[in-house]
C-alpha positions, 0 to 999 in steps of 0.5 A: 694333290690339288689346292682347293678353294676352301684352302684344304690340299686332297688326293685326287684320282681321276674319274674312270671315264675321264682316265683315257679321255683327257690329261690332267697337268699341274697348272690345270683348273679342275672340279673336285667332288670330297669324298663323304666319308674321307674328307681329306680326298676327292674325285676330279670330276671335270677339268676346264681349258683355259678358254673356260676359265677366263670366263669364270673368272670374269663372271666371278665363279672362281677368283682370279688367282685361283684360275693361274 
Protein backbone atom coordinates (compact mmCIF):
# COMPACT_ATOMS: atom_id res chain seq x y z
CA UNK A 1 0.00 0.00 0.00
CA UNK A 2 1.52 3.31 -0.48
CA UNK A 3 0.21 6.98 0.08
CA UNK A 4 0.26 9.16 -2.78
CA UNK A 5 0.80 12.85 -3.50
CA UNK A 6 -2.72 13.35 -5.04
CA UNK A 7 -4.01 11.89 -1.36
CA UNK A 8 -5.16 8.40 -3.07
CA UNK A 9 -3.49 5.17 -0.98
CA UNK A 10 -2.92 2.09 -4.08
CA UNK A 11 -1.87 -1.36 -4.09
CA UNK A 12 1.44 -1.47 -5.68
CA UNK A 13 3.61 -4.35 -6.96
CA UNK A 14 6.93 -4.13 -7.65
CA UNK A 15 8.05 -4.15 -11.13
CA UNK A 16 9.63 -7.51 -12.56
CA UNK A 17 13.25 -6.28 -13.03
CA UNK A 18 13.04 -4.29 -9.72
CA UNK A 19 11.96 -7.69 -7.82
CA UNK A 20 15.40 -9.25 -7.06
CA UNK A 21 17.27 -5.66 -7.65
CA UNK A 22 16.44 -3.70 -4.60
CA UNK A 23 14.17 -3.83 -1.50
CA UNK A 24 11.23 -1.80 -0.70
CA UNK A 25 10.63 -0.80 3.20
CA UNK A 26 7.84 1.00 4.61
CA UNK A 27 9.30 4.45 5.00
CA UNK A 28 10.83 4.39 1.52
CA UNK A 29 10.02 7.25 -0.94
CA UNK A 30 8.80 5.53 -4.44
CA UNK A 31 7.73 6.50 -7.92
CA UNK A 32 4.32 5.16 -8.88
CA UNK A 33 3.01 4.87 -12.42
CA UNK A 34 -1.56 4.05 -12.01
CA UNK A 35 -2.65 1.54 -13.68
CA UNK A 36 -4.86 3.11 -16.84
CA UNK A 37 -7.90 0.88 -16.45
CA UNK A 38 -7.77 0.36 -12.49
CA UNK A 39 -6.89 3.50 -10.86
CA UNK A 40 -7.10 2.20 -7.41
CA UNK A 41 -3.68 0.30 -8.19
CA UNK A 42 0.12 1.04 -9.34
CA UNK A 43 3.42 -0.05 -10.36
CA UNK A 44 6.37 1.29 -8.17
CA UNK A 45 8.63 2.20 -10.88
CA UNK A 46 11.61 3.41 -8.94
CA UNK A 47 12.64 3.76 -5.53
CA UNK A 48 14.76 7.02 -4.31
CA UNK A 49 17.59 6.56 -1.14
CA UNK A 50 17.45 8.87 1.03
CA UNK A 51 20.44 11.09 -0.53
CA UNK A 52 18.02 11.51 -3.23
CA UNK A 53 15.20 12.84 -1.46
CA UNK A 54 16.60 15.45 0.25
CA UNK A 55 17.32 16.84 -3.09
CA UNK A 56 13.93 16.76 -4.12
CA UNK A 57 12.95 18.17 -1.30
CA UNK A 58 15.11 21.18 -1.69
CA UNK A 59 14.37 21.59 -5.35
CA UNK A 60 10.69 21.32 -4.34
CA UNK A 61 9.71 18.31 -6.54
CA UNK A 62 8.06 16.65 -3.43
CA UNK A 63 7.15 18.45 -0.37
CA UNK A 64 8.98 18.22 2.55
CA UNK A 65 6.74 15.91 4.59
CA UNK A 66 6.11 13.95 2.01
CA UNK A 67 9.84 12.54 1.78
CA UNK A 68 9.91 11.34 5.83
Amino acid sequence: MVQCTDGKVRLCRIRGKMKRRMWIRDSDTVLVAPWDFDNKKADIVWRYIRAHVEWLEMNNYVPVSLGR
